[in-house]
N, C-alpha and C positions, 0 to 999 in steps of 0.2 A: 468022655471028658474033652476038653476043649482044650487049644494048648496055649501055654500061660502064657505066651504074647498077647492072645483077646484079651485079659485083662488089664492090659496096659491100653486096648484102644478104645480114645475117647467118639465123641459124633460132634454133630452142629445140633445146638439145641433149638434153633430157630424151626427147625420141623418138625421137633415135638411140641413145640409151642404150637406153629401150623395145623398140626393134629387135631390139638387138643381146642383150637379156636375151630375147624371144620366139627370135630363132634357138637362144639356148642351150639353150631350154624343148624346146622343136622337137625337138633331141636328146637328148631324156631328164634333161639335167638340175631340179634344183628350183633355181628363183629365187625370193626372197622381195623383191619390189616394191616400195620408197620411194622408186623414182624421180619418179612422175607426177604432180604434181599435180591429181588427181582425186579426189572424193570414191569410195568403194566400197560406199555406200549408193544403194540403187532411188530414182528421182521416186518422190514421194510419191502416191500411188492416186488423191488429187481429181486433182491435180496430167494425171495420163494419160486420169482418165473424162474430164475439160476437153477434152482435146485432141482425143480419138476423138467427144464430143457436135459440135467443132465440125469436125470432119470430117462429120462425119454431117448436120452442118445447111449445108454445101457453102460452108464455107473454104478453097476448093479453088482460088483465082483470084488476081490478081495485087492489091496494094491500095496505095494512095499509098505512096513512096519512103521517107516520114519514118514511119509506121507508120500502124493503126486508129485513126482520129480517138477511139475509145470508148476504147483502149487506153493514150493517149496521155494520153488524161483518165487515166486510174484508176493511171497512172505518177505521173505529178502529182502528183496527188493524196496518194500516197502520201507521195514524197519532200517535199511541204509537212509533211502529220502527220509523217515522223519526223526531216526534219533543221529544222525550225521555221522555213523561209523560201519564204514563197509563188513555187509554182513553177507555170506557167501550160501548158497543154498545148502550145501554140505553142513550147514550151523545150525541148519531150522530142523528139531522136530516137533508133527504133526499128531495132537492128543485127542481122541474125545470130549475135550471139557479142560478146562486148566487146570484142575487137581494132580491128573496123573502126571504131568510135569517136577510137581511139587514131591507125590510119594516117590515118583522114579529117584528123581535127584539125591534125595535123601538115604532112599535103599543104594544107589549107586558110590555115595561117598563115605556114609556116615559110620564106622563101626561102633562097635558097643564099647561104651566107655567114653566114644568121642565127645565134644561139650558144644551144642549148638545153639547158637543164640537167638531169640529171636523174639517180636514185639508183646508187650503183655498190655493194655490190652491190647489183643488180636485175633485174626480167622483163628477158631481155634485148631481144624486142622494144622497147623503147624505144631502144638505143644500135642497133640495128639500120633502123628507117626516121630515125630524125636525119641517119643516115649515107645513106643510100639518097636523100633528098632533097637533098642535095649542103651541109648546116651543118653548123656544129659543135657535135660533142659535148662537153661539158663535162661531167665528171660529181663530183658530192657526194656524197664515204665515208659510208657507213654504221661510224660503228666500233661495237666489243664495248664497249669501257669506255663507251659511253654507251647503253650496252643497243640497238646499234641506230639509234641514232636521229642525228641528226648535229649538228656544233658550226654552230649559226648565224654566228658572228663570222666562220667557215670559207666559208660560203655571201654573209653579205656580200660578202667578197674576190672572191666568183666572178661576183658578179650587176654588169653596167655596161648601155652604151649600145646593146650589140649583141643584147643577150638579148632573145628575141624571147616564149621560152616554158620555165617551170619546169615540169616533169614530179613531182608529188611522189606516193608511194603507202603507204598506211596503214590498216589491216594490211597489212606487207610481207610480201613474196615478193621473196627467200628466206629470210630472215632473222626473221620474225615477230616482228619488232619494230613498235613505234606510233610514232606523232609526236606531244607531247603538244601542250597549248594554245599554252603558249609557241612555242611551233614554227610555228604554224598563223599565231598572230600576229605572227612576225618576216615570213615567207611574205607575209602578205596586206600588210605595208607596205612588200616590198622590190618587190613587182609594183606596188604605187601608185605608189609612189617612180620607178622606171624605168618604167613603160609597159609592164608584160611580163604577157602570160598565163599562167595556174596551168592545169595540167591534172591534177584531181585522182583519183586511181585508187583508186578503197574499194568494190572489187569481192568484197573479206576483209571487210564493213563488221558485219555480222551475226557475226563469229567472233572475238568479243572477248570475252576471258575474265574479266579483273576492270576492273570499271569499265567507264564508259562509250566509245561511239566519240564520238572528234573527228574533225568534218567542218572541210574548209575553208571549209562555208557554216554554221560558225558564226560564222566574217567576213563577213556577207553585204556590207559594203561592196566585197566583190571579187568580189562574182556577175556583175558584168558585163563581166569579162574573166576566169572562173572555165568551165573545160569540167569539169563532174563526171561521173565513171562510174561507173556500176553495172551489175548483171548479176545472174540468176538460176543460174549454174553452181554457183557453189562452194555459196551457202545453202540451194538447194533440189534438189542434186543433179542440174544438168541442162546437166552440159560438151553432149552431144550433140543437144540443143536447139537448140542455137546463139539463143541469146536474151539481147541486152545493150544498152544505152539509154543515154545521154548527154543531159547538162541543160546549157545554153547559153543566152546570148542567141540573138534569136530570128533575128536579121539574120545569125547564123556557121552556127542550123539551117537557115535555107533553104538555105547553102553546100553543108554536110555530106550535106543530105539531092538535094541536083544528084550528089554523088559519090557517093554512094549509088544514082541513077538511072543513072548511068554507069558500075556495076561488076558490085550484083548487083539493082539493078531494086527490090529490098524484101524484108522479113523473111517469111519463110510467116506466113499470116495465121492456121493451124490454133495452130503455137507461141507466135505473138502470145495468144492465148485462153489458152492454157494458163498462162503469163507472169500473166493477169492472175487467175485462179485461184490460183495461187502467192502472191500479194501480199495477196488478199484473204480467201480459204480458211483453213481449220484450218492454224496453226503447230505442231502437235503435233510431227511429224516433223521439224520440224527441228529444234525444239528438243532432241528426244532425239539426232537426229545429233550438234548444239555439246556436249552432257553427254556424249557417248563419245567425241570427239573430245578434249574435259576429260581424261578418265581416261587416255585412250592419252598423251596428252601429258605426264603426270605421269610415266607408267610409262615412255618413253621416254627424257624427261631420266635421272631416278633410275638408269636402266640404263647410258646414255652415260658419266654421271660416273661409276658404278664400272669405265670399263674404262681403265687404262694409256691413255696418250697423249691422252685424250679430255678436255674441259673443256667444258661445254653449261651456256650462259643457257636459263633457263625462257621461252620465248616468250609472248608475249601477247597474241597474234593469228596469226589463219589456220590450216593443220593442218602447218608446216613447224618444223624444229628446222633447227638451222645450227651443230653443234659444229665447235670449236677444233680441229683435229688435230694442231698443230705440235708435239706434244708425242710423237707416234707417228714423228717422224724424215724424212715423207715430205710429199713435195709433194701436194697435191690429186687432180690428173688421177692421179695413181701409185696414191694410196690408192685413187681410184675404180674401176677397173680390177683392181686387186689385191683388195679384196672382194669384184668379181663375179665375179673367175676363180677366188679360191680358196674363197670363203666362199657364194658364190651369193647375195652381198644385191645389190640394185641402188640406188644411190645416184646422187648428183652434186655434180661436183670444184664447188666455191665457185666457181673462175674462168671457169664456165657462165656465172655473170652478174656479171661483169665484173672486172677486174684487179684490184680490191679484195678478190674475193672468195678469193685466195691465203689458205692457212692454214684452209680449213674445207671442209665436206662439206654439200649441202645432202638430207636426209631429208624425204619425205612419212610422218606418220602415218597417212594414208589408209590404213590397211591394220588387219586385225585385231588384238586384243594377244594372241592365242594368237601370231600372225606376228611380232607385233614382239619379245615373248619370245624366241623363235626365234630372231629376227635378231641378238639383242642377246648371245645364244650365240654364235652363228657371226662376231660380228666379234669378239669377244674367245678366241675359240678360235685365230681364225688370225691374231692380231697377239701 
């Protein structure tokens, strides 16, 4: 028998969707792909000679928990130049992927009982270890009338004595909506106020279209009960890397970085290098990925809003669109299904990430605009 915490853990439904669009492919059918959120651009060339140089100069061994003492500098480093609040390498630790930042933190503060808030919709990993640690989930709508983003007075109501830890993420997923200042600001005086930690998610932090990003360490008066996350997947095309880093006080990274020795020991130290070529190397590449991801995104709304049933906010972060479907008659999970089986696109019902997300469809533009074209045919063909 299995022990009753697996039933409390949920998954990402976007790769049983993946699945079950690869089985379709399998037999001959065409599927056009907005389920995954992945970029479908190559790592960038410095980005892979980084990685095979430090292969070759024998990164081949195991290296401290928290990551490369050098690596850890030049993370720092970074995040002081771009979010303007000195951050000491002692702050940085070093994950495989940005998730384990997320499950650490959560095993690290949350006891059973505690009340942790955090975006609905959203990654659903988040309502999935809340749950998994034995607290409660609280979750804060994301609504469409505020593009996204959520009513504070809504979040006061939700924030008391038992909240242990706010969950907030900006550029979202799935909704690619932002959090603006105001936001950040109500945030950083309702965790002073209550004694409650921010864990903030701006792993979309580079894929912001007009204007600038807001960090929540442009409050740095709440850096010291602040976990920030970052990652290299989405900005520099490197889901498969498994490369993502978390900025902390330095007393919650020794924690993180014990559960980190107690899981998976430490990040490869070849991807660690390559990470730190990504941050300091030519942004060429990326920059041209965020300008076609621009253009797909434009051409994606424009096409949504001409089809019957369909109503799409222009996002302003990330590479997700999140239209309205209520207007097509059907419930979510129905339409999602009903596109893949009749139309061959692959999508995901809104209520993937969570019970708010009723009434919408969540698309990656990951994919090319000859595809999205394409797709943008086929779901207005067959509804």
């Amino acid at each position: 028998m299995l022990a009753e915490r697996m039933k409390r853990l949920g998954t990402e439904t976007a790769f049983e969707v993946l699945a079950r669009a690869k089985a379709m492919e399998a037999k001959g059918r065409e599927i056009i792909h907005l389920e995954i959120g992945e970029p479908d651009f190559d790592t960038p060339r410095n980005i892979i000679d980084a990685a095979i140089k430090a292969l070759n100069g024998g990164y081949t061994h195991y290296v401290p928990s928290a990551g490369l003492p050098d690596v850890r500098k030049v993370f720092a480093e970074f995040i002081t130049r771009d979010r303007g609040v000195e951050v000491k390498p002692e702050n940085i630790v070093v994950t495989p992927g940005a998730k384990p930042i997320l499950f650490f933190s959560i095993l690290a503060l949350v006891d059973e009982g505690d009340e942790v808030i955090y975006p609905n919709p959203g990654f659903p990993i988040y309502e999935s270890v809340i749950n998994f640690v034995g607290a409660k989930p609280v979750p804060i709508p994301l609504r469409e009338e505020k593009a996204f983003s959520f009513d504070l007075e809504e979040l006061r109501g939700l924030v008391n004595e038992k909240t242990k830890l706010m969950i907030i993420n900006s550029p979202q997923n799935p909704t690619g909506g932002v959090l603006t200042a105001a936001d950040m600001k109500g945030i950083a005086e309702l965790a002073d106020k209550y004694d409650a930690w921010i864990l903030s998610d701006e792993v979309y932090s580079k894929m912001v279209y007009e204007g600038k990003h807001v960090s929540i360490y442009d409050y740095p008066e709440v850096k010291d009960r602040t976990i920030l996350l970052e990652g290299h997947s989405k900005t520099y095309a490197m889901t498969g890397w498994r490369l993502g880093y978390g900025i902390m006080p330095v007393a919650l990274a020794d924690q993180i970085a014990k559960l980190q020795t107690n899981s998976n020991s430490c990040t490869a130290s070849f991807t660690q290098m390559a990470g730190v070529e990504a941050l300091t190397g030519p942004q060429d590449e990326s920059r041209k990925m965020m300008a076609e991801f621009k253009a797909r995104r434009d051409l994606i709304v424009d096409g949504l809003n001409k089809i019957d049933g369909f109503t799409c906010l222009k996002p302003k972060g990330s590479f997700y669109v999140f239209p309205n479907i209520t207007g097509t008659g059907m419930k979510s999970k129905q339409l999602e299904e009903h596109l893949l089986e009749k139309a061959g696109v692959a999508g995901l019902s809104g209520t993937s990430f969570g019970k708010y997300g009723e009434g919408y469809l969540r698309f990656s533009y990951a994919n090319s605009q000859e595809n999205i074209k394409k797709a943008l045919e086929k779901i207005k063909e067959v509804l």
